[in-house]
N, C-alpha and C positions, 0 to 999 in steps of 0.2 A: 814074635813081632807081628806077624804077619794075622795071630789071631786076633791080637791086641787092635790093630787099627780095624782089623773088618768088625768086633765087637764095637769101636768106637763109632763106626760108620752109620751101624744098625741103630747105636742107641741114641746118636744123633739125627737120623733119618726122622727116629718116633716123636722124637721131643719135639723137635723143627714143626711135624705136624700137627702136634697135640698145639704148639706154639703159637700156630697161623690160625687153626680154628678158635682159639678163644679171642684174639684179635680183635676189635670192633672195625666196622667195616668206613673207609673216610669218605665214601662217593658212593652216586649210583649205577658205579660198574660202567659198560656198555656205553649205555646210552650218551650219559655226560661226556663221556671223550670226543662222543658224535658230535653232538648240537653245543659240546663248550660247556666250561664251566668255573668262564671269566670273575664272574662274581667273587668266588673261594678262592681266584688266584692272589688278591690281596687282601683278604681277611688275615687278620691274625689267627690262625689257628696253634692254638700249642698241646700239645698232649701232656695227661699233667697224670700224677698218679702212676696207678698199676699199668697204665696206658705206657708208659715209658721203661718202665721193665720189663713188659714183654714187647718192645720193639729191640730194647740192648739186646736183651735175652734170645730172640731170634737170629740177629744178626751175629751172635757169640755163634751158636750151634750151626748155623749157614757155613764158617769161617770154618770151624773146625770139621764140618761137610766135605767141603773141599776140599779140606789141607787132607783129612785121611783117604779122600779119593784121589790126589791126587801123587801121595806117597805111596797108593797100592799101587796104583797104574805103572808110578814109574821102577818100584822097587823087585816087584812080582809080576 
């Protein structure tokens, strides 16, 4: 069990990253949160496409992040 979930953890760790960096980026980081970026707050924006699979898809392997860090933590 206990190899089982730190294998899970690892190979969720990679995927999470490989996940994030293909990503497209929504803002200019930094800056905008500074100076605002009221304009985009009532655009329609939707993400459409492969753009919405790797959001699900990140947030699948984030969940399963946790849950086997949080099953090691508490089990071992």
């Amino acid at each position: 069990m206990h190899t089982l979930l730190l294998t899970l953890l690892l190979v969720s760790a990679l995927i999470m990253v490989i996940l994030i960096l293909m990503q497209r980026s929504r803002g200019d980081g930094l800056s905008e949160a500074i100076t605002g970026g009221a304009e985009q707050l009532f655009s329609k924006q939707k993400s459409r496409g492969i753009e919405v699979g790797l959001s699900r898809l990140t947030v699948f392997f984030a969940i399963l992040f946790f849950v086997c860090a949080f099953l090691l933590g508490y089990y071992f």
